[in-house]
ChimeraX commands (.cxc) that place a marker at each C-alpha (Angstrom):
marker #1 position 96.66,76.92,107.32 radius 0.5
marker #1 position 98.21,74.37,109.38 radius 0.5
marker #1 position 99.82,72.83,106.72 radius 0.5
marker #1 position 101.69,76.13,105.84 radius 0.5
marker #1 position 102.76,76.36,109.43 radius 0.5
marker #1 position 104.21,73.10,109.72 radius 0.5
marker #1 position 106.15,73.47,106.61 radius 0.5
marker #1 position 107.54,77.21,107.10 radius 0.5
marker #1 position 108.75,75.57,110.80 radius 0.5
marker #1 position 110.09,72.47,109.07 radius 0.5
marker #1 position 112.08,75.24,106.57 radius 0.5
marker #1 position 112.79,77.18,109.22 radius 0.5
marker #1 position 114.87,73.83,110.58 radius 0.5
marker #1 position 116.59,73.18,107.65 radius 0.5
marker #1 position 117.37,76.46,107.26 radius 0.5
marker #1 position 119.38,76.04,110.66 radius 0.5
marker #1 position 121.41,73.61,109.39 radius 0.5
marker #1 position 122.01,75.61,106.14 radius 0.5
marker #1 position 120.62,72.61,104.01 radius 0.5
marker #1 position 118.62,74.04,101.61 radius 0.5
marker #1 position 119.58,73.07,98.23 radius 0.5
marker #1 position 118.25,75.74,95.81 radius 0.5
marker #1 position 116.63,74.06,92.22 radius 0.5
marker #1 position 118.85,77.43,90.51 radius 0.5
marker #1 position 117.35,78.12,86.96 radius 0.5
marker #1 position 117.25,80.76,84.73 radius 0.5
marker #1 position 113.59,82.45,85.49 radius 0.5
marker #1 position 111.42,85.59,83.94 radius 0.5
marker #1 position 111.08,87.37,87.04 radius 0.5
marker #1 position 107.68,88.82,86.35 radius 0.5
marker #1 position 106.42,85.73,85.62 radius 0.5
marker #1 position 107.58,84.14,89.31 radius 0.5
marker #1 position 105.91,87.76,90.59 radius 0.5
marker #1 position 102.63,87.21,88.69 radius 0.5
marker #1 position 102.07,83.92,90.38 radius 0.5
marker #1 position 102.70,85.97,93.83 radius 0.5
marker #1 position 100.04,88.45,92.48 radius 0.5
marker #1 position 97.71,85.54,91.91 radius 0.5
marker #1 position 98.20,83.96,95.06 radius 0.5
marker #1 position 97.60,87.31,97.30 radius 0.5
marker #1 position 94.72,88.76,95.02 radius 0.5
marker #1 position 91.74,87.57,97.25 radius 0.5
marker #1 position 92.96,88.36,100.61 radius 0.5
marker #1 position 93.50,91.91,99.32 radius 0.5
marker #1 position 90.18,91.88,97.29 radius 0.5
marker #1 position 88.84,90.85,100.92 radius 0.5
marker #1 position 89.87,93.88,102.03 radius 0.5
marker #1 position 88.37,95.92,99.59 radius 0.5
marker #1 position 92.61,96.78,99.18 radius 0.5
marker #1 position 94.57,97.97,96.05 radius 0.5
marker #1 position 97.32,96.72,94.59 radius 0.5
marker #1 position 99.51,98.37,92.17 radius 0.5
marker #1 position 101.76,96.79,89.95 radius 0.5
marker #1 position 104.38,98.20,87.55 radius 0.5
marker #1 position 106.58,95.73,85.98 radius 0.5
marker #1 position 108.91,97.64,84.37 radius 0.5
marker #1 position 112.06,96.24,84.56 radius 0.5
marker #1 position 113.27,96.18,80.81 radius 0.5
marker #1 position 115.58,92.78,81.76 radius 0.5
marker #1 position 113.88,90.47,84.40 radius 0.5
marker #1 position 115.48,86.86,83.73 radius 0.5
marker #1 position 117.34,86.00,86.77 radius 0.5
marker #1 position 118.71,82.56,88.28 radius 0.5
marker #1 position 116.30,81.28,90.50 radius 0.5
marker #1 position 114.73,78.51,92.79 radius 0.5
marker #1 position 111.25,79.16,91.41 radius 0.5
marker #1 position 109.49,77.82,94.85 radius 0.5
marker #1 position 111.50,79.96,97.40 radius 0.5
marker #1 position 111.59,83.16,95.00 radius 0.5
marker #1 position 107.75,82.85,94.99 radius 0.5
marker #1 position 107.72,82.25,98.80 radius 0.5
marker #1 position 109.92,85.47,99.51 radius 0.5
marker #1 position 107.17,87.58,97.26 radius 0.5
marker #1 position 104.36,85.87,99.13 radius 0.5
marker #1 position 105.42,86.65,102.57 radius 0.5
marker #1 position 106.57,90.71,101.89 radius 0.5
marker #1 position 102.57,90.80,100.25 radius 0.5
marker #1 position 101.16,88.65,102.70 radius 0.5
marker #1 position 102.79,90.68,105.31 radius 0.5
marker #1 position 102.10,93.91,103.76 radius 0.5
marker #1 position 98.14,92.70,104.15 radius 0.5
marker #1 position 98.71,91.62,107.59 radius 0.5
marker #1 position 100.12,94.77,108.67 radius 0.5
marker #1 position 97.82,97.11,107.35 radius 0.5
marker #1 position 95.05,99.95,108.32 radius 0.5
marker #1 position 91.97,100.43,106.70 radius 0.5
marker #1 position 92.67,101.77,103.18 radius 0.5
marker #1 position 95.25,98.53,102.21 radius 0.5
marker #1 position 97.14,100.16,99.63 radius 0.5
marker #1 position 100.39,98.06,98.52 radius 0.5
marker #1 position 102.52,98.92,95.60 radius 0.5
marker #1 position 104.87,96.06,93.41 radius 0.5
marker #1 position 107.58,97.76,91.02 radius 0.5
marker #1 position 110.34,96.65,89.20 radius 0.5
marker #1 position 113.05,98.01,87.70 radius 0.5
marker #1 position 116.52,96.88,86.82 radius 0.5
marker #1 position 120.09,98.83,85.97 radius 0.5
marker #1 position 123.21,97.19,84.32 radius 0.5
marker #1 position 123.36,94.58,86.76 radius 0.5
marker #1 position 120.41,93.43,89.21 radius 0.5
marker #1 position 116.93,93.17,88.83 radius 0.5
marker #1 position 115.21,95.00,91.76 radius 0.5
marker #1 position 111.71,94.60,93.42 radius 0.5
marker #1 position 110.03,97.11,95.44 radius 0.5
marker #1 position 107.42,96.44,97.42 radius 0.5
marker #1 position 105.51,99.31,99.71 radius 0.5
marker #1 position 102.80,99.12,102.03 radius 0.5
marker #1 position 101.19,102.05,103.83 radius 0.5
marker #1 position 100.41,99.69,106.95 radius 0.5
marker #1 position 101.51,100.04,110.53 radius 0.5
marker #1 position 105.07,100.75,109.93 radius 0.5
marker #1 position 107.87,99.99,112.59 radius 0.5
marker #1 position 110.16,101.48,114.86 radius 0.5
marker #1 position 114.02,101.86,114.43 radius 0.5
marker #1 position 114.41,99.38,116.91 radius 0.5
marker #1 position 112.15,96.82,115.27 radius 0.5
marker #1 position 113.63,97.09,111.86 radius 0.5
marker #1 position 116.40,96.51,113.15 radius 0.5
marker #1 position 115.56,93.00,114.47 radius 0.5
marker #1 position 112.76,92.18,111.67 radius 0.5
marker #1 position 115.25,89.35,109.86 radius 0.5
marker #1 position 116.09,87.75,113.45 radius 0.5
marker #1 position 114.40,84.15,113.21 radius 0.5
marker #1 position 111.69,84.11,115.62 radius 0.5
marker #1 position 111.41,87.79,116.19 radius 0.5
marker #1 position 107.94,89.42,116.61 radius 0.5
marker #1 position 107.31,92.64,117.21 radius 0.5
marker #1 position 104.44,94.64,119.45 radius 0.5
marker #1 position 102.03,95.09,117.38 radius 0.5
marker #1 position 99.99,97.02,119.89 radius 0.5
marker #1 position 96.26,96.98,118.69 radius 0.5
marker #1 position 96.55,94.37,116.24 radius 0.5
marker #1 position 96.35,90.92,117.98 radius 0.5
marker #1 position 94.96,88.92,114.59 radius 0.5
marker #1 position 98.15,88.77,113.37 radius 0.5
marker #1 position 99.24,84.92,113.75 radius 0.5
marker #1 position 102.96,83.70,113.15 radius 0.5
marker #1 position 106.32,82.22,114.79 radius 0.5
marker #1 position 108.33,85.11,113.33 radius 0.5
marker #1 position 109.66,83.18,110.95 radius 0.5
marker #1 position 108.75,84.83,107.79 radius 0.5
marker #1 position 111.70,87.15,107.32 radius 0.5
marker #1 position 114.06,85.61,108.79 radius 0.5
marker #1 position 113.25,82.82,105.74 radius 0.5
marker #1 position 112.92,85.85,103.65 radius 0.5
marker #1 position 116.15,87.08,104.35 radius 0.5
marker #1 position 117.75,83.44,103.75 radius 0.5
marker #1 position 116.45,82.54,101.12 radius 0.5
marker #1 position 117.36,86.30,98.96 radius 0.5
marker #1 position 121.28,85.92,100.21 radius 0.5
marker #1 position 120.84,82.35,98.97 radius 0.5
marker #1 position 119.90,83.82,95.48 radius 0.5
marker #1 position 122.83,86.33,95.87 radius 0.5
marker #1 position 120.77,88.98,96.89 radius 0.5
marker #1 position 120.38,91.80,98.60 radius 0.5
marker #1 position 117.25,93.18,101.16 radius 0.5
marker #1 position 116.62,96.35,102.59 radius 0.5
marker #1 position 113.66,98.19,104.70 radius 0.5
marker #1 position 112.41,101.29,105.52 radius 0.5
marker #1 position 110.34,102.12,107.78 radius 0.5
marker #1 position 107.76,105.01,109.96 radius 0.5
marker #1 position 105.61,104.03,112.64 radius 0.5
marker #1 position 102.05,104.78,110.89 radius 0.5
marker #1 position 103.58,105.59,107.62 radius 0.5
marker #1 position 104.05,101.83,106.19 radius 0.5
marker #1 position 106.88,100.20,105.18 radius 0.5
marker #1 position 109.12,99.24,101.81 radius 0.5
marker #1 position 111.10,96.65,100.46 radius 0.5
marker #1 position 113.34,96.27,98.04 radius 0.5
marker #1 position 114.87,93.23,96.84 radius 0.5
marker #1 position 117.85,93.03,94.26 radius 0.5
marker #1 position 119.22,90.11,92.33 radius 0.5
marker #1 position 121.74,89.38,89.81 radius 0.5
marker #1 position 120.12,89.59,86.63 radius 0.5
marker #1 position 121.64,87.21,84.00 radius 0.5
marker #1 position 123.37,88.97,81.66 radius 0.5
marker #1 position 123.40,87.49,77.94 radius 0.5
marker #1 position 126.94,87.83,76.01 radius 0.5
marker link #1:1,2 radius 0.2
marker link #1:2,3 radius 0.2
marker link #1:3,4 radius 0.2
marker link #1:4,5 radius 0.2
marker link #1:5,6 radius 0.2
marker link #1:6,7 radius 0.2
marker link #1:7,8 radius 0.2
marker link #1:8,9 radius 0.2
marker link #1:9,10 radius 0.2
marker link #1:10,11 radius 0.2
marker link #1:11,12 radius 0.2
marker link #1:12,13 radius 0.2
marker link #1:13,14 radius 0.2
marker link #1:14,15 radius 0.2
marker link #1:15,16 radius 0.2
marker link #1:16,17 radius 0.2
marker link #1:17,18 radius 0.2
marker link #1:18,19 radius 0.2
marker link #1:19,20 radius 0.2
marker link #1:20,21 radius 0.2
marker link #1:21,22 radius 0.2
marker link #1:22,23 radius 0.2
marker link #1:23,24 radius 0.2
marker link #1:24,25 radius 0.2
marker link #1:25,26 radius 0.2
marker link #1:26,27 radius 0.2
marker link #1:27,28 radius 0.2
marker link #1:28,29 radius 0.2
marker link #1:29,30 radius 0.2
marker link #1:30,31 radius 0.2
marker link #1:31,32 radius 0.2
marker link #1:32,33 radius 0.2
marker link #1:33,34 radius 0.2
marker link #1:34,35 radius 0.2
marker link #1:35,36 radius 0.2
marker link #1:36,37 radius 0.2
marker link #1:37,38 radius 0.2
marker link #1:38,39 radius 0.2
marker link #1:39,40 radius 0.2
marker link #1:40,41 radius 0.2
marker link #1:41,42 radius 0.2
marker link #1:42,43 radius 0.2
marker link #1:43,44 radius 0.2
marker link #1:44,45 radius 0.2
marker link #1:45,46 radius 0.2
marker link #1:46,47 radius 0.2
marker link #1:47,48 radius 0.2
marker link #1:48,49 radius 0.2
marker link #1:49,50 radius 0.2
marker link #1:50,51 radius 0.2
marker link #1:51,52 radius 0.2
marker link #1:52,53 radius 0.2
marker link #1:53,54 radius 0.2
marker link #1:54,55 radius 0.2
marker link #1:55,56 radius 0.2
marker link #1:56,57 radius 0.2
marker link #1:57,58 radius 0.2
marker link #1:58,59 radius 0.2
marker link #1:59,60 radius 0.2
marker link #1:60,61 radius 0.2
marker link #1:61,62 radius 0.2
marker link #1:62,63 radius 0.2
marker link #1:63,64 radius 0.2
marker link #1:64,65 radius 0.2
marker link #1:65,66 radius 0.2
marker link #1:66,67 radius 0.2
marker link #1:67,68 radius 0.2
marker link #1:68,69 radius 0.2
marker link #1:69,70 radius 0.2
marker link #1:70,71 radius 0.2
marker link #1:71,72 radius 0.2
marker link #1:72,73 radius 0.2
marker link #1:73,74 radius 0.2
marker link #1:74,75 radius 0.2
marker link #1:75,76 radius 0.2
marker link #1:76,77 radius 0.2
marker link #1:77,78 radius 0.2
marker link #1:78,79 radius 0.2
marker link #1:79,80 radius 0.2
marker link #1:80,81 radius 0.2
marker link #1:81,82 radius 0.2
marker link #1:82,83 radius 0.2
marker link #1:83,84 radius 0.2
marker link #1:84,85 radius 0.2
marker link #1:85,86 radius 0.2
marker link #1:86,87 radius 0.2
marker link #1:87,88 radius 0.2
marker link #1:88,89 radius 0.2
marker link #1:89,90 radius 0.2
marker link #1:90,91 radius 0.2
marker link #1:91,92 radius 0.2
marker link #1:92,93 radius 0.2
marker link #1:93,94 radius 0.2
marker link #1:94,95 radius 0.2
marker link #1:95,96 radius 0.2
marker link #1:96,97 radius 0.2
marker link #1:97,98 radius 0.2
marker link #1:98,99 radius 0.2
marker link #1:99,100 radius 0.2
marker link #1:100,101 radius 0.2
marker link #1:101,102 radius 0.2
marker link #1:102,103 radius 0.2
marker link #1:103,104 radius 0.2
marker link #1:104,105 radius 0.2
marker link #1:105,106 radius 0.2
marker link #1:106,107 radius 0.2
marker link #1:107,108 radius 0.2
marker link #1:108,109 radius 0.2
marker link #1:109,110 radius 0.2
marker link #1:110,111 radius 0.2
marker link #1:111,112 radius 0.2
marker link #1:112,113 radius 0.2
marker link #1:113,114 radius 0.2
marker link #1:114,115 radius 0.2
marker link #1:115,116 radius 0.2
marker link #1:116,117 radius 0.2
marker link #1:117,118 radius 0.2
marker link #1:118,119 radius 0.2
marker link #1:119,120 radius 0.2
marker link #1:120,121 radius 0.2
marker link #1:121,122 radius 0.2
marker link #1:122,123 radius 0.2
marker link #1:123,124 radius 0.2
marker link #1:124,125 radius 0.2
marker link #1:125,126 radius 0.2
marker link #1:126,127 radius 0.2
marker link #1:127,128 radius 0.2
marker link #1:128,129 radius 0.2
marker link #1:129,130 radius 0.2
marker link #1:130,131 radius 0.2
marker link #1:131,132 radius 0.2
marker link #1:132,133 radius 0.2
marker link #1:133,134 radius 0.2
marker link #1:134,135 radius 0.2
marker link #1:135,136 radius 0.2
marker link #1:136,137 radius 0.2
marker link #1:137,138 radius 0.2
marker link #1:138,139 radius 0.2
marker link #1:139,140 radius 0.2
marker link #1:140,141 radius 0.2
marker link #1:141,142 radius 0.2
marker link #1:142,143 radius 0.2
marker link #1:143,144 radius 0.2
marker link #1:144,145 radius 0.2
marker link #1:145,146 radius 0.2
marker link #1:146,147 radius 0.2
marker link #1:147,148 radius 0.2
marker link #1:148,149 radius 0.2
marker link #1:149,150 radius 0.2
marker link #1:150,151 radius 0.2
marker link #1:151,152 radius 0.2
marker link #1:152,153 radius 0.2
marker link #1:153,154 radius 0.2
marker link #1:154,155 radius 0.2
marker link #1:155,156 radius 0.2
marker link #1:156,157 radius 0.2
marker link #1:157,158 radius 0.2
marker link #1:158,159 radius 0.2
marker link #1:159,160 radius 0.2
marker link #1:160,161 radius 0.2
marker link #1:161,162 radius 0.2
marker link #1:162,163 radius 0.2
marker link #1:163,164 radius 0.2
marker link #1:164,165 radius 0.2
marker link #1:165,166 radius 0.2
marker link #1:166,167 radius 0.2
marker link #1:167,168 radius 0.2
marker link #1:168,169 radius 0.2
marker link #1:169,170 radius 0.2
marker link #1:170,171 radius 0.2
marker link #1:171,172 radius 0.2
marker link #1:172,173 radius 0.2
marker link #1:173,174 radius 0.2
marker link #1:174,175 radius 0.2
marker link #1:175,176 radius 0.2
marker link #1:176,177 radius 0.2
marker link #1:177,178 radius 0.2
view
């Protein structure tokens, strides 16, 4: 755990000084999302949680950095367990139209306020999380998040209800094959 702390501050750094180099390859997207899947599955099945996956994007091969991709998937589930009630309930879709491969992921946690989406991609932003004080971070998470998608020429969005949950949906330039 420590480990992954140190190295999501030492991104967060680089980062900063917009030195990331992205490893850029052609990827199956589902593939990159199964190994998300896999690396979520037991704090979910912890939590006696569901998750639902549909991937049913008919085209799903997009340039990617396979590490950070996987990182971007890891911290929307991971946060999507974080965040939750009792019931964890988190949904994974794809689809994709002419040009972008999209993700959606949807949680039906503690949701946030207009005022915190707002801020949710500011680097070390954290918002009151009332009752839940086991949530542990540096408010990094998005903010890399949010990086690392308009690094992939991307695109994020949230929405958001206080008690409702909240969803994500990622798009990215699919390749398209002449």
């Amino acid at each position: 755990r420590m480990n992954k702390q140190v190295e999501t501050i030492l991104q967060a750094a680089l980062l900063d000084k917009q030195r990331v180099e992205l490893r850029l390859e052609p990827h199956d997207a589902h593939q990159m999302i199964q190994a998300a899947i896999n690396n979520i599955s037991l704090p979910i099945a912890e939590r006696q949680g569901i998750l639902e996956v549909q991937l049913d994007a008919p085209k799903h091969l997009i340039m990617a950095d396979e590490v950070h991709f996987t990182n971007v998937v890891n911290n929307l589930l991971d946060n999507a367990v974080k965040y939750s009630k009792e019931n964890l309930h988190i949904k994974l879709a794809t689809f994709s139209n002419g040009k972008h491969f999209k993700i959606r992921i949807e949680d039906n946690g503690i949701g946030m306020n207009k005022e915190t989406l707002h801020r949710i991609f500011e680097k070390f932003y954290r918002a009151h999380t009332g009752n839940i004080h086991n949530v542990k971070g540096f408010g990094l998470g998005l903010s890399y998040v949010k990086t690392m998608v308009d690094a992939h020429n991307g695109t994020i969005k949230a929405e958001s209800m206080p008690g409702k949950g909240t969803t994500f949906v990622i798009s990215f330039p699919l390749i398209i094959k002449a």
